[in-house]
Each structure stands twice: as C-alpha cells, then as structure tokens.
Residue, then its C-alpha position, 0 to 999 in steps of 0.5 A: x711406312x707403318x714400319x717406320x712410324x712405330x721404329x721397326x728396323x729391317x731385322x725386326x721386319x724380317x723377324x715378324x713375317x718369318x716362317x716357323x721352321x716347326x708348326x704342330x698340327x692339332x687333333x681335329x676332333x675328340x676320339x682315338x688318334x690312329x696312325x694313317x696305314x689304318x685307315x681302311x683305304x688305300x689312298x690314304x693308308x698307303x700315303x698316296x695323297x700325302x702323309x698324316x694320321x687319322x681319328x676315329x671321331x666319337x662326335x659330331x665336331x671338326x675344329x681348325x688343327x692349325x692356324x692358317x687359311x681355308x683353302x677349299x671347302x668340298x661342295x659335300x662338306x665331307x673336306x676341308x683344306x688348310x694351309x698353315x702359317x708355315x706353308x703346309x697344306x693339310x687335307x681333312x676328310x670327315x668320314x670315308x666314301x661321304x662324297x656320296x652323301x653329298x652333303x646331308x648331315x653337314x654344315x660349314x663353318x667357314x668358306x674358302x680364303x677364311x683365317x682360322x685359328x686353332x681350334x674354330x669350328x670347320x664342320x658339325x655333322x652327324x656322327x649316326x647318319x654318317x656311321x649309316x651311310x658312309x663306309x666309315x667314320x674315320x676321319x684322315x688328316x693328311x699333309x698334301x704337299x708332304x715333299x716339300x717338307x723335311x718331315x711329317x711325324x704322327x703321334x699315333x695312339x691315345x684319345x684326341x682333344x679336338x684343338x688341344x692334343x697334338x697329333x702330327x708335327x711338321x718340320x719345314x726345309x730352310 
C-alpha cells in the first residue's frame, strides 16, 4: 500500500531493497591495522573462524565497522557480532583470552537485535587493565560466514581510523 500512494513501481521496489553486491568494512577502532595470520592465536591467525584482519588498538574505544544489526553481545562484552546490510556476518573480538575478565573494564553500548551505523559506539573498555590482564590487546574482525561470500580482501598495514579507514572488503555472490 505505501508503495502505491507514493508512485513506486515493482522495479524501483526492487531496486530499494536490493542487496549490495560489495560492502566495506571499516576499522573498528583507532591503531595499526595488522593482517589476521598475525594474531597470535591460532583460531583466529589460521582463519578457523572465518577470514578478516586485526587491530592493535592504541584506545579504549570500538565503534560499528558496518552498517547492520547487532547479532549478540558476549555476556564479557569481550565480543560483538554484526550482520551487515548485505548479509556478511562479522565477529569483533576486543582483546585475546578477555573471556577470563569476565566482563571488568567493559561496557555495551548496544544489545542484541540493535540497528547501528558505521562508526556508533559498541564497547568502551580499558586499554591498561586489558593489557594487564588479558594475553593481548589485539583486536581481530573476522568475516564468520566467509564461504558463502566470493571474497573477503584486508588492507592490512597502515594506522587505523575507528569508522573511517577501510580495513576489509566484501564481495557477495549473486
């Protein structure tokens, strides 16, 4: 009904809900972008989980890399997962071996089923107890659901710009 009182015909309908076949993924947080077989953990440096790249953070701060929907928030706060517009699911993971803080020094921003843009707030947290308490402060992005996508590419060096630099690019299959 809302398409016909304001004249938007079938391909124009199809138009506004169509999926990007390419979607950036920015930096989640200021500091050096790393490539992902640096992280020093084999689940992740070895893609077990799903390809991506990495940040060594140099604040407290994790931001939206995406525009999309909040699909969990770990109990720790240590993680988020986002699904974006176009369907790939990222996995942020503040920090290595944080599960064990559970949840000291973090605070969410957002819960489970939120829109977010790039660049909201997801999680402030604290840059010096992490670097204390936990094995390390990188922070890994990973593309989870990376076989259903044609290609996952990192720019994988430079500093990072919490929401403004590029750090992977996503190409869908259509």
């Amino acid at each position: 009904m809302f398409k016909k009182l304001f004249g938007l015909d079938k391909k124009e309908e199809q138009e506004t809900h169509a999926k990007p076949t390419e979607e950036i993924i920015f930096s989640v947080a200021n500091g050096t972008l790393l490539p992902i077989d640096q992280v020093p953990d084999p689940t992740f440096s070895q893609k077990m989980i799903g390809d991506g790249a990495a940040i060594e953070p140099t604040d407290g701060k994790v931001v939206s890399p995406v525009a999309g929907e909040v699909l969990q928030v770990f109990p720790t706060k240590h993680a988020i997962g986002i699904r974006a517009i176009g369907g790939a699911e990222i996995l942020i993971h503040i920090g290595l071996e944080t599960v064990n803080m559970d949840g000291e020094g973090f605070t969410a921003h957002v819960k489970e089923g939120d829109k977010v843009e790039v660049g909201d707030a997801l999680v402030d947290y604290d840059l010096e107890l992490v670097k204390e308490k936990a094995a390390s402060t990188i922070i890994p992005i990973v593309v989870t659901n990376h076989e259903e996508l044609e290609s996952v590419t990192s720019v994988t060096t430079g500093d990072s710009q919490a929401g403004t630099t590029t750090h992977l690019t996503v190409k869908y299959k259509r």
